[in-house]
TORKOL-4160 file (C-alpha; in steps of 0.2 Angstrom, whole numbers, padded with zeros to 4 digits, m for minus):
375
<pt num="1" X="m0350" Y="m1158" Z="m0319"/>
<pt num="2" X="m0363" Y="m1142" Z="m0318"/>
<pt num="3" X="m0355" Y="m1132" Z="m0306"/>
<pt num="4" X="m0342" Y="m1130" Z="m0298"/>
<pt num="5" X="m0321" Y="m1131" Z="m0305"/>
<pt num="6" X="m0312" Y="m1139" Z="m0315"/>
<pt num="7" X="m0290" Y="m1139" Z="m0313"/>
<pt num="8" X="m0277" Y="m1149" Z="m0324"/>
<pt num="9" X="m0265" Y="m1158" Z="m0314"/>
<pt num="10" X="m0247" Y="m1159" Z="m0315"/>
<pt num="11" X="m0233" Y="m1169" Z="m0306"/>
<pt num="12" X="m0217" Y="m1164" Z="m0301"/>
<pt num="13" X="m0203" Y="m1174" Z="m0309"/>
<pt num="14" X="m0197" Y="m1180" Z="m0290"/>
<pt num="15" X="m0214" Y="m1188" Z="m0287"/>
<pt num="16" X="m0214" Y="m1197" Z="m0304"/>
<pt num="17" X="m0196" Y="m1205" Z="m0302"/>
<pt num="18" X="m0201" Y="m1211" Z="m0286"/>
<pt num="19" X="m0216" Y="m1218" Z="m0288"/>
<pt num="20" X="m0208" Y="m1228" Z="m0301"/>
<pt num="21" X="m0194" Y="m1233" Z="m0289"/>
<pt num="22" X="m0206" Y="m1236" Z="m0277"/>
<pt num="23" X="m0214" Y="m1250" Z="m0289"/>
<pt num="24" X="m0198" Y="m1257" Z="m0292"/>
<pt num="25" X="m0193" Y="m1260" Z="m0274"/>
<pt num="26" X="m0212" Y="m1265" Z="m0273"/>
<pt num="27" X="m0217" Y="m1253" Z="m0259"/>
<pt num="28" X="m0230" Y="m1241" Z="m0257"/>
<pt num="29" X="m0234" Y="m1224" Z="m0265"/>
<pt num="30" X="m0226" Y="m1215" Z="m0250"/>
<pt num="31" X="m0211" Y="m1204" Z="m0256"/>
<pt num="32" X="m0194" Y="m1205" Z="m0247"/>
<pt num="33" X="m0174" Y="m1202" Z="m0248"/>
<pt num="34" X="m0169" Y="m1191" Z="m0262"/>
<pt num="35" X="m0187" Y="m1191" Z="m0270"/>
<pt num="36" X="m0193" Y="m1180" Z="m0250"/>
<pt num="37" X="m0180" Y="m1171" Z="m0251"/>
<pt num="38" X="m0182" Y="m1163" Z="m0269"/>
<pt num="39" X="m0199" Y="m1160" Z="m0263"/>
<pt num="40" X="m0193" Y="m1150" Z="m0248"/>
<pt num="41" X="m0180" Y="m1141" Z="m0256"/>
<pt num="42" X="m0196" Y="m1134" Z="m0269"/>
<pt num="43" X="m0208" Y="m1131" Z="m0253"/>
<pt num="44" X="m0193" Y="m1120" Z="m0247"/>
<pt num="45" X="m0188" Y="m1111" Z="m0264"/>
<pt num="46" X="m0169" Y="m1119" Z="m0264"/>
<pt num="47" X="m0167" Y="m1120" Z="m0280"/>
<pt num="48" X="m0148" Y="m1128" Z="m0279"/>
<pt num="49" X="m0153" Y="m1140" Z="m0268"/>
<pt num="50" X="m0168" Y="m1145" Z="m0276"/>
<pt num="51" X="m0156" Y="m1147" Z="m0292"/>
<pt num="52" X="m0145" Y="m1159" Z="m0283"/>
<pt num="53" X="m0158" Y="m1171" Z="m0276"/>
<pt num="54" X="m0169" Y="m1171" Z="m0293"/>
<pt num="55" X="m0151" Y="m1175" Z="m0301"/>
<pt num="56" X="m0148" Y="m1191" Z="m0290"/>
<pt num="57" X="m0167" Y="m1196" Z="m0291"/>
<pt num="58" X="m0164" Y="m1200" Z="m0308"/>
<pt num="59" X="m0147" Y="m1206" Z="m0306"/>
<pt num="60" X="m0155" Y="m1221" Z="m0294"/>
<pt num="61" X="m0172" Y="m1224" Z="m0306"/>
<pt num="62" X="m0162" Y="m1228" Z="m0319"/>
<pt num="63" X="m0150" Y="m1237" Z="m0309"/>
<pt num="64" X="m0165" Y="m1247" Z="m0303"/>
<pt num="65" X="m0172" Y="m1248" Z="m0322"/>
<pt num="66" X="m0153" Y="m1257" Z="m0325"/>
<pt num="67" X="m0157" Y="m1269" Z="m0313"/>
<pt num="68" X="m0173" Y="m1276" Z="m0317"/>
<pt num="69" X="m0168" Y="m1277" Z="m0336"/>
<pt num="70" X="m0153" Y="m1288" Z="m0330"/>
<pt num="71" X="m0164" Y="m1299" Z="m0319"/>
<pt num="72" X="m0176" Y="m1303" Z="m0332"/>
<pt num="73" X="m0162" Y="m1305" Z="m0341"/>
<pt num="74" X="m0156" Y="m1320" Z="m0329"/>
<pt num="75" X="m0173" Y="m1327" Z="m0327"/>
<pt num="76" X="m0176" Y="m1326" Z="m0348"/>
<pt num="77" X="m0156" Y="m1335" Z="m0349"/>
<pt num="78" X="m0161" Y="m1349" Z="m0335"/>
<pt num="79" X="m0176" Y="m1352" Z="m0343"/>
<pt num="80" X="m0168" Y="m1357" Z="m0358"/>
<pt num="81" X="m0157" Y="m1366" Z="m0352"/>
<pt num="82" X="m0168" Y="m1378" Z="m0345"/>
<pt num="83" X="m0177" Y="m1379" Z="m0360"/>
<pt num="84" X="m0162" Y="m1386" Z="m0367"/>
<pt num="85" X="m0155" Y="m1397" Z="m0354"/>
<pt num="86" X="m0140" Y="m1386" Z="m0351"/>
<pt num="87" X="m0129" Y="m1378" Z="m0337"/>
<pt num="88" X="m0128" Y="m1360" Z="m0335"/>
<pt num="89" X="m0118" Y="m1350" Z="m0326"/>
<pt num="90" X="m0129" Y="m1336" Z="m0320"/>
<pt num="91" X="m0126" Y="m1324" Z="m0307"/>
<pt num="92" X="m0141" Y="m1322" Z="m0295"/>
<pt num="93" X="m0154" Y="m1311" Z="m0295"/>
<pt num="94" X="m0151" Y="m1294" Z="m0287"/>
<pt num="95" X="m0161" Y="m1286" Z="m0273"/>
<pt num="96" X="m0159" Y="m1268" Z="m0276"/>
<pt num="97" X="m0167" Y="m1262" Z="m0259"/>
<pt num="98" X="m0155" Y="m1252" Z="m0250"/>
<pt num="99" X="m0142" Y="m1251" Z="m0264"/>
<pt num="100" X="m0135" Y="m1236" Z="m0268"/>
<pt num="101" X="m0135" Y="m1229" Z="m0288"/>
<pt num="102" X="m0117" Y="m1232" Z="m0288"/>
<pt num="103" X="m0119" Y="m1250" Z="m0281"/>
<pt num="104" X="m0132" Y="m1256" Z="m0294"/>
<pt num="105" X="m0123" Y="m1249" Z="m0306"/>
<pt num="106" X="m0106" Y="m1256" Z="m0302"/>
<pt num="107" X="m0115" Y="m1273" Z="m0303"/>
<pt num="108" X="m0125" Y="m1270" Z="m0318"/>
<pt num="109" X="m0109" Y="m1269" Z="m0326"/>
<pt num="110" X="m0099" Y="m1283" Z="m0318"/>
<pt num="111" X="m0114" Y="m1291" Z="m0323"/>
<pt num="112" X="m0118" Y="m1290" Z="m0342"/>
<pt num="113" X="m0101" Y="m1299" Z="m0346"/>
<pt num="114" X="m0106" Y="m1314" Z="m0336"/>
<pt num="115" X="m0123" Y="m1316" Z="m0346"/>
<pt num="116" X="m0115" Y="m1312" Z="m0362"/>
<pt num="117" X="m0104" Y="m1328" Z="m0358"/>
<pt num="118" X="m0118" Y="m1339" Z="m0354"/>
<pt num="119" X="m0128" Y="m1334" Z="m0367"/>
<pt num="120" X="m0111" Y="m1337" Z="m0379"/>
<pt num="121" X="m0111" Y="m1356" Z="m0369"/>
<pt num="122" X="m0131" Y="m1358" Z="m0372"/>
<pt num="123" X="m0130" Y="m1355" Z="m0389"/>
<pt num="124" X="m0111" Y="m1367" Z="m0392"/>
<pt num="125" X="m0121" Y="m1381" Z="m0381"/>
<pt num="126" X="m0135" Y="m1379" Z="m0393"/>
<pt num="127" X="m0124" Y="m1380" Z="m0408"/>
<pt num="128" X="m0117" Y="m1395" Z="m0401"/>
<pt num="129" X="m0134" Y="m1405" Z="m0397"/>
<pt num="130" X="m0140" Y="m1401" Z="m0412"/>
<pt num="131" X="m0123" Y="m1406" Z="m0423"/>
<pt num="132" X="m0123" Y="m1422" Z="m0412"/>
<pt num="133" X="m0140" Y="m1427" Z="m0417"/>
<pt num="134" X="m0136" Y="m1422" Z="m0435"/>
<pt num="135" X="m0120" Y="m1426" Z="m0439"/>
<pt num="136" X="m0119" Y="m1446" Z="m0435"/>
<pt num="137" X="m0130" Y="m1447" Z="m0449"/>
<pt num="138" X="m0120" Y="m1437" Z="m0458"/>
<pt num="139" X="m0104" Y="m1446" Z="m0456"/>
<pt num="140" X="m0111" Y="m1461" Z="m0461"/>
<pt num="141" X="m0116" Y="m1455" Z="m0480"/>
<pt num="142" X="m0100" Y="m1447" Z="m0480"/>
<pt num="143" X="m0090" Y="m1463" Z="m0476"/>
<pt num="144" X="m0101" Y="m1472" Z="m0489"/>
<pt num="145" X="m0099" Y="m1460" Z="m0502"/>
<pt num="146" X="m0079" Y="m1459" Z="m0497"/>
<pt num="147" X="m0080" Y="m1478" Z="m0506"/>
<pt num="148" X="m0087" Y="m1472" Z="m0518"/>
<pt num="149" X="m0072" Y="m1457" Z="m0522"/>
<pt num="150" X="m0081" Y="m1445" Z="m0511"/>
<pt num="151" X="m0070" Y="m1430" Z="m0504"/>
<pt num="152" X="m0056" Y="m1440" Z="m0491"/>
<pt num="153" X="m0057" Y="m1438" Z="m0472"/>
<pt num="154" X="m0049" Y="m1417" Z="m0470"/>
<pt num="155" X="m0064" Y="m1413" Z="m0478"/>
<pt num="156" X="m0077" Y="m1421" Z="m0470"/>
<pt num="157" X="m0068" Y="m1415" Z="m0453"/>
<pt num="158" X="m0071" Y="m1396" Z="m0461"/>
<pt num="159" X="m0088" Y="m1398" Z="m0467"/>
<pt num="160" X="m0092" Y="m1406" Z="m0446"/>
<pt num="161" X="m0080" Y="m1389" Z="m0440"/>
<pt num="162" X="m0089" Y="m1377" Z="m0452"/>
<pt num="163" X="m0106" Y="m1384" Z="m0447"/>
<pt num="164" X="m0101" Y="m1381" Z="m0429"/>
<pt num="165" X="m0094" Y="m1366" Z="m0431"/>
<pt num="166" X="m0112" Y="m1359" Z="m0442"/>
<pt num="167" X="m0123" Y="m1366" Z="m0428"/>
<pt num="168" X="m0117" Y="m1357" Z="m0413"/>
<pt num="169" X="m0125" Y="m1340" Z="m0421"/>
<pt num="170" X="m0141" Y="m1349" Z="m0420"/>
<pt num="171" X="m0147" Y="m1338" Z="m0403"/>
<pt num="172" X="m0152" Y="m1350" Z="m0389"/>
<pt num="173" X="m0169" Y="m1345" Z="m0386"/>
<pt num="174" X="m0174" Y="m1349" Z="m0403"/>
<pt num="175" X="m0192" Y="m1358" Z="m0403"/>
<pt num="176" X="m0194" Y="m1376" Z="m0404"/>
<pt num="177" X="m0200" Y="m1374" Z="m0421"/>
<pt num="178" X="m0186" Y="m1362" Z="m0429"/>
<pt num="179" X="m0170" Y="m1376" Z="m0418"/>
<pt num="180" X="m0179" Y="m1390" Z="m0431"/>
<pt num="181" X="m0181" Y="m1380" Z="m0446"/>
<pt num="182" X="m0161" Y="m1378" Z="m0444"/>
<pt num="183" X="m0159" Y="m1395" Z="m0438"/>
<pt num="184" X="m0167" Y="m1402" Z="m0454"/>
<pt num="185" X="m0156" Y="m1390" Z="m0466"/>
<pt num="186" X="m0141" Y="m1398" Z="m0455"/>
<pt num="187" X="m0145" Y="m1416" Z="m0458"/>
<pt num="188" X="m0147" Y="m1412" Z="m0475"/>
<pt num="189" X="m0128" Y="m1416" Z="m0475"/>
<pt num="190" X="m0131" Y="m1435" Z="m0473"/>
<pt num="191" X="m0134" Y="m1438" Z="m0491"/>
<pt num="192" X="m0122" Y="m1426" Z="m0498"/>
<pt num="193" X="m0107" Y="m1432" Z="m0511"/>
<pt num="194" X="m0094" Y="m1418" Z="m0517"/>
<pt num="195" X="m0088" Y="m1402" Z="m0507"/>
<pt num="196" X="m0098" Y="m1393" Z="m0515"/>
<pt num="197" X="m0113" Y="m1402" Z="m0511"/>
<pt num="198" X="m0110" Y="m1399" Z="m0491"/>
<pt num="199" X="m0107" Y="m1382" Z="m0496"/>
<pt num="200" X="m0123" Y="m1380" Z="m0505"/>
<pt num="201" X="m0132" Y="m1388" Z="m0489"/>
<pt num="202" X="m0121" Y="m1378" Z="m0475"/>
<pt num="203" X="m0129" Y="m1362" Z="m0485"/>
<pt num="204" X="m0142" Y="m1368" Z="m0482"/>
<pt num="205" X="m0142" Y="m1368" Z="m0464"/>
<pt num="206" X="m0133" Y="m1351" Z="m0461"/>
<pt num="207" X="m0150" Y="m1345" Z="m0471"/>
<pt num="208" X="m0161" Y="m1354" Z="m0459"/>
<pt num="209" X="m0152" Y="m1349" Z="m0445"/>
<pt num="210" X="m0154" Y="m1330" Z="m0449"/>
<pt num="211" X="m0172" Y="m1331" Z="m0450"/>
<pt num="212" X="m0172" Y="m1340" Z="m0434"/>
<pt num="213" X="m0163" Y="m1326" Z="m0427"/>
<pt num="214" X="m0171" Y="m1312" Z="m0436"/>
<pt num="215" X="m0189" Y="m1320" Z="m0430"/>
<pt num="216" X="m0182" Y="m1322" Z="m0413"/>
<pt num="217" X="m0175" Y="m1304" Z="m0412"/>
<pt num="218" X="m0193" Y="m1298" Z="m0419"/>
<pt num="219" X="m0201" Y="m1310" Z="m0402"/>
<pt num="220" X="m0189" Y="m1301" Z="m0390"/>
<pt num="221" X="m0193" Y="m1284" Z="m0397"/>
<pt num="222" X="m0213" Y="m1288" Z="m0397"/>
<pt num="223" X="m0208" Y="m1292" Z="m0378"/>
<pt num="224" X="m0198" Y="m1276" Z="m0374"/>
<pt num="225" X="m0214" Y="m1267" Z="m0382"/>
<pt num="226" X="m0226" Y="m1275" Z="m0370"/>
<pt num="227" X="m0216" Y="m1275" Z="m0354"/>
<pt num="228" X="m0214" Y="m1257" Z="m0358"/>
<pt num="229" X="m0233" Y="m1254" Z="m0362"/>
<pt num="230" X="m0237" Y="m1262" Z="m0344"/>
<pt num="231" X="m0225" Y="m1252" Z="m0337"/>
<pt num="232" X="m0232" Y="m1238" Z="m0342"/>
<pt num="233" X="m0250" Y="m1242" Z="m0336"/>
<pt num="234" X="m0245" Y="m1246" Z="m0318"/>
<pt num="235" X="m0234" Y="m1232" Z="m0319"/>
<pt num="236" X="m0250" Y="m1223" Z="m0322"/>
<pt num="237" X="m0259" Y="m1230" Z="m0310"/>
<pt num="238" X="m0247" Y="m1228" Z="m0296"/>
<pt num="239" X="m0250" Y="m1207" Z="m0300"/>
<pt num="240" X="m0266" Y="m1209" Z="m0301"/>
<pt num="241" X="m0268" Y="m1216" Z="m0283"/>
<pt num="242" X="m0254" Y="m1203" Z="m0277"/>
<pt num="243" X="m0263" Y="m1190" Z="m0283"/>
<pt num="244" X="m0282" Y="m1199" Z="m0276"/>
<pt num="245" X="m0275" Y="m1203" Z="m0260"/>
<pt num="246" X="m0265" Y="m1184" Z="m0256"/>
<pt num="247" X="m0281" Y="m1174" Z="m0261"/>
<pt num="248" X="m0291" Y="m1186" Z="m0248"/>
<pt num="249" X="m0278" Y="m1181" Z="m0235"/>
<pt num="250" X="m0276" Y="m1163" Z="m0240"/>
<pt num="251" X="m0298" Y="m1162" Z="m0237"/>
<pt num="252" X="m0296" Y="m1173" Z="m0222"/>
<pt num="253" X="m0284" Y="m1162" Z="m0215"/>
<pt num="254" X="m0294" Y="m1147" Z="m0217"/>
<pt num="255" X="m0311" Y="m1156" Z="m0209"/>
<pt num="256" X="m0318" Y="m1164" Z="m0224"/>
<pt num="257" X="m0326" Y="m1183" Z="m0223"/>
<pt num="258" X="m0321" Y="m1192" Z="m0239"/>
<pt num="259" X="m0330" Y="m1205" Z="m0246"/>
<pt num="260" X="m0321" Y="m1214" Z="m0262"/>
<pt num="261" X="m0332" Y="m1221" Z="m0275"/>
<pt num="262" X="m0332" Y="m1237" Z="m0283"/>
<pt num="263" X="m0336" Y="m1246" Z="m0302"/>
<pt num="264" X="m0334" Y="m1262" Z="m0293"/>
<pt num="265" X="m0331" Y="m1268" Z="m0275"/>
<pt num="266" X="m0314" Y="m1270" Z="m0277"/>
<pt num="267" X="m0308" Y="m1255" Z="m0289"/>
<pt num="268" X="m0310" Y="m1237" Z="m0285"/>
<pt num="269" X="m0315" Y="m1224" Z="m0300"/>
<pt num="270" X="m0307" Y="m1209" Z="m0295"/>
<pt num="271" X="m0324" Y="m1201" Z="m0289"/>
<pt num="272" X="m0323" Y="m1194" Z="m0272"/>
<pt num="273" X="m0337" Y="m1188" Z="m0262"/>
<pt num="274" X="m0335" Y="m1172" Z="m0248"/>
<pt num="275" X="m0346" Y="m1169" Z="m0232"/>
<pt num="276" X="m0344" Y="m1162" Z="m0217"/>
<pt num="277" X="m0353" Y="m1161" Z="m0200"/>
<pt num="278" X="m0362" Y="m1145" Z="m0204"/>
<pt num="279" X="m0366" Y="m1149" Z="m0221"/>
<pt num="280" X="m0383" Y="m1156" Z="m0219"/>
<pt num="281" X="m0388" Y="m1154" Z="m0237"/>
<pt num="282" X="m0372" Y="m1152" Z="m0246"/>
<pt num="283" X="m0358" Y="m1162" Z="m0254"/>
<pt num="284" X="m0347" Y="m1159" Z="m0266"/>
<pt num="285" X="m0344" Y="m1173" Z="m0279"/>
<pt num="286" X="m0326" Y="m1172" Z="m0286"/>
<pt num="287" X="m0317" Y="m1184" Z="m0300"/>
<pt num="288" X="m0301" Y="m1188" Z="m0304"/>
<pt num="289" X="m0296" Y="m1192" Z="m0322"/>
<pt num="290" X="m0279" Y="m1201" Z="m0326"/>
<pt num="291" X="m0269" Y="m1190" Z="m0312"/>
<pt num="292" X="m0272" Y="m1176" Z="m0325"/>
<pt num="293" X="m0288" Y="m1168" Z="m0323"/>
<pt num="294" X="m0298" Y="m1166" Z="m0309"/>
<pt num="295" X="m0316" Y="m1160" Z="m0308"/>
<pt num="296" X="m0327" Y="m1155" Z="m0291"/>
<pt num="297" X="m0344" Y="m1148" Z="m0290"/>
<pt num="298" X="m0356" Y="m1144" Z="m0274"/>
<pt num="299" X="m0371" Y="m1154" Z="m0273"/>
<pt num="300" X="m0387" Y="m1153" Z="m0265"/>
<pt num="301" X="m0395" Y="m1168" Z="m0255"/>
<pt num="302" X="m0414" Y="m1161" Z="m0259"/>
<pt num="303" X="m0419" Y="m1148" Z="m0270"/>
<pt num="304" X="m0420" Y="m1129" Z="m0263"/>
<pt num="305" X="m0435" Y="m1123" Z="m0257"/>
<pt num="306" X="m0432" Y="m1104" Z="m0252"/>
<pt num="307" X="m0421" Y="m1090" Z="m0252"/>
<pt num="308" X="m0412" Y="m1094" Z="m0238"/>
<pt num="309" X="m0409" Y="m1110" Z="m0243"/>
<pt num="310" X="m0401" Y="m1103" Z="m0259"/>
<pt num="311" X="m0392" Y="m1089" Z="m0246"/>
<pt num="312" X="m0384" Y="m1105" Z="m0238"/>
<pt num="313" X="m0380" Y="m1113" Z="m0253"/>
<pt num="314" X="m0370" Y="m1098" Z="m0259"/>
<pt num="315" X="m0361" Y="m1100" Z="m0242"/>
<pt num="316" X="m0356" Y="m1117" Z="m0241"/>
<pt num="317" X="m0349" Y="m1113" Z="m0261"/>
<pt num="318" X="m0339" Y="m1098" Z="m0256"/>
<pt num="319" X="m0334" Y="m1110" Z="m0240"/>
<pt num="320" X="m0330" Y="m1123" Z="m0252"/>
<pt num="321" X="m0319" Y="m1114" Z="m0265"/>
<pt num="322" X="m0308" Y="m1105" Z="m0247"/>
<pt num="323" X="m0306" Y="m1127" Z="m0245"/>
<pt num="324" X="m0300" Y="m1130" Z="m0263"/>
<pt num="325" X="m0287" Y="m1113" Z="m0262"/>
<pt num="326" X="m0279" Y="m1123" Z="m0246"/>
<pt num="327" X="m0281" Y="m1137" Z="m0253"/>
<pt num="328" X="m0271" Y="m1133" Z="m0268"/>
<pt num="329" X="m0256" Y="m1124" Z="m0257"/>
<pt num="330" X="m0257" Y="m1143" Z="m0246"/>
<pt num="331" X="m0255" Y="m1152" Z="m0262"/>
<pt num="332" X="m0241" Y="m1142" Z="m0269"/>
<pt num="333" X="m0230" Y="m1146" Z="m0255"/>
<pt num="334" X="m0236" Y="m1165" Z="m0261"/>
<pt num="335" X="m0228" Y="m1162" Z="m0278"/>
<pt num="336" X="m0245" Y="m1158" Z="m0285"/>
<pt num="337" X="m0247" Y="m1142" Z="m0295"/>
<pt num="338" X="m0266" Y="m1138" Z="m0301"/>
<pt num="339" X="m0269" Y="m1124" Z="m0312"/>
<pt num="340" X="m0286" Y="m1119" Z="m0312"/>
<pt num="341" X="m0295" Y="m1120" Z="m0329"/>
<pt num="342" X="m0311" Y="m1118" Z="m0327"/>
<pt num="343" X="m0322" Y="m1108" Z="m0311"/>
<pt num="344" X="m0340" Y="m1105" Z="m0309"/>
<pt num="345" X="m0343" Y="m1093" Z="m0296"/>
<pt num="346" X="m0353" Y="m1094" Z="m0282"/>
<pt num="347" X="m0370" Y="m1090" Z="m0282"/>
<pt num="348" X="m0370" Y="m1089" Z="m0301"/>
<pt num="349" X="m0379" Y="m1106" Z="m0306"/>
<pt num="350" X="m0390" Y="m1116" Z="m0295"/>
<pt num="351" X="m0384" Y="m1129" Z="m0286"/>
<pt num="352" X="m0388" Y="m1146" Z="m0294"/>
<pt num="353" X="m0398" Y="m1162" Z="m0285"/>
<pt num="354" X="m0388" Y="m1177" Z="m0279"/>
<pt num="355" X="m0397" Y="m1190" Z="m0289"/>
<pt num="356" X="m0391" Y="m1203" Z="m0274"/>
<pt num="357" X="m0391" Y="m1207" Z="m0256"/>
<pt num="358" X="m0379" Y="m1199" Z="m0246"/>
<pt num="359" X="m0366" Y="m1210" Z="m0237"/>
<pt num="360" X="m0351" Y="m1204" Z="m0228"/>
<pt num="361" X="m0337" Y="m1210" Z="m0216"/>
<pt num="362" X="m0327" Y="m1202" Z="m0201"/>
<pt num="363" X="m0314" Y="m1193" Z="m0200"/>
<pt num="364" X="m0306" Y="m1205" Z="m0191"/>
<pt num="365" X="m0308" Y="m1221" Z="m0199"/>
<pt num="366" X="m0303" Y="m1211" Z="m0215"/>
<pt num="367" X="m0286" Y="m1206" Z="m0208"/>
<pt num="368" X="m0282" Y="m1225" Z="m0203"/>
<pt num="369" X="m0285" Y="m1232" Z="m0221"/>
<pt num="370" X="m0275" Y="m1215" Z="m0227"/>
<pt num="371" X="m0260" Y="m1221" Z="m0215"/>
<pt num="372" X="m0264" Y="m1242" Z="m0220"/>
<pt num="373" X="m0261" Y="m1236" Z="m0239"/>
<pt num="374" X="m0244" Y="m1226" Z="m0235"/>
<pt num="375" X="m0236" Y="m1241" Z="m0225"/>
């Protein structure tokens, strides 16, 4: 922008744990509990205090954190095992509104066993399916080759207990194509003649069923990656709101009218616009960059035509830069510290020309969409 200030933005660390709480419970962007209270305790320079409720912020985000990777966890486990037509014994879900730290963590922990079981039962009812399907076969070219001096019944019993034994490693949530890869190593045994032979082939398959897993853990990871990466971006845009939606209240407060502006007619860009009643021919266009950066200039509706109009216009900038300096102070009891990187004073350059039609809102409605987002 050409005139005006520009201020890097910084959120406190109790606004940013509880904004991502807040998207975990799936609420608003309105800060409460612990998250308020650090806040207060930094409006009101207690430093202990402050410590303390910072320190059991973080305590319950990553409690929270815990849960949700234990609930996708069960949904990941359930969905397998209805891929493979089996029964799991999964806890349920957990709701972590209103639980404590201590709580979710006392269950994340009773918890991890439980999955580790059924993923241990997934896995053994996979070996099983897929040694039923196999080993019939199997026993049959082992009978026909026992009449023909093949290795005598203990050893065919160790071959189908070894084969058993391997395909439990195989993980449950293998795909489709990795279970027949294995499967097909597996009924390789149907035609073997000598101990050595089922050896050979049960290799084999403990080779298969490492890639399988190795592939599998790579698919897990590549998901990890991806569920992190989107949360991240909501996590970005839940500051980037907070921080849109305080400095609109923090102008209301002090008499501003705030118009938002919009790429699209359903998605806000960050750009906000400023009037007030006695503003006939001045705004003030500000933009707000990834919660990080924020940028404000005064506009003028029509060119200036005289020297007082340029008087006035050095008025309303001094006017406007007393806003932005309570503004700031408003904001920092919000969790939002600005530090001012680049001024123009006023008076120093002209002002420039709004290049669009002036639209604004009232006070009033304003304030009842503010309050809407917050509930």
């Amino acid at each position: 922008m050409s005139s005006g200030i520009e201020a890097e933005v910084v959120l406190d660390a109790a606004v940013v744990l509880s904004l991502g709480m807040n998207r975990v419970l799936g609420g608003g962007t309105g800060l409460a509990g612990r998250g308020a209270e650090a806040l207060a305790a930094l409006a009101e320079g207690r430093a202990e205090a402050r410590a303390a409720a910072l320190a059991e912020v973080r305590t319950h985000e990553r409690a929270l954190r815990e849960v949700v990777e234990r609930n996708a966890r069960i949904d990941a486990l359930a969905e397998t095992a209805a891929k493979i037509g089996a029964e799991a014994a999964l806890p349920a879900r957990l709701d972590p509104a209103g639980k404590s730290a201590e709580e979710l963590t006392a269950w994340c922990s009773a918890t991890d066993p439980v999955l580790d079981a059924a993923e241990r039962g997934l896995s053994e009812h996979l070996a099983s399916q897929v040694s039923a399907q196999i080993f019939t076969v199997a026993a049959e070219g082992l009978r026909a080759d026992t009449e023909r001096d093949a290795p005598p019944p203990p050893a065919r019993d160790d071959v189908r207990r070894n084969l058993e034994r391997i395909m439990t490693r195989l993980l449950p949530d293998v795909a489709e194509e990795e279970r027949r890869a294995v499967a097909e190593a597996a009924g390789m045994l149907a035609g073997v003649g000598t101990p050595e032979e089922a050896e050979g082939v049960l290799q084999e398959v403990r080779l298969r069923i490492q890639a399988a897993n190795r592939r599998t853990e790579e698919r897990r990871e590549a998901e990890r990656r991806r569920a992190a990466e989107r949360d991240a971006a909501e996590q970005a845009e839940a500051e980037r709101r907070y921080v849109l939606e305080s400095i609109t209240a923090a102008f209301e407060d002090l008499g501003y009218e705030v118009q938002a502006g919009f790429e699209t007619l359903t998605a806000d860009d960050g750009t906000l616009t400023l009037t007030k009643g006695s503003w006939p021919d001045h705004s003030v266009r500000m933009r707000i960059d990834d919660a990080a950066h924020v940028r404000a200039s005064m506009m003028r509706e029509r060119p200036a035509e005289s020297e007082d109009d340029r008087r006035v216009d050095v008025e309303r900038e001094r006017e406007w830069c007393e806003a932005f300096e309570a503004a700031r102070e408003r904001l920092r009891g919000a969790g939002i510290r600005s530090d001012v990187s680049w001024r123009l004073d006023p008076g120093v350059r002209e002002l420039p020309v709004s290049g669009g039609s002036r639209h604004t809102r009232g006070r009033a409605s304003q304030r009842e969409r503010h309050r809407e987002r917050h509930n």
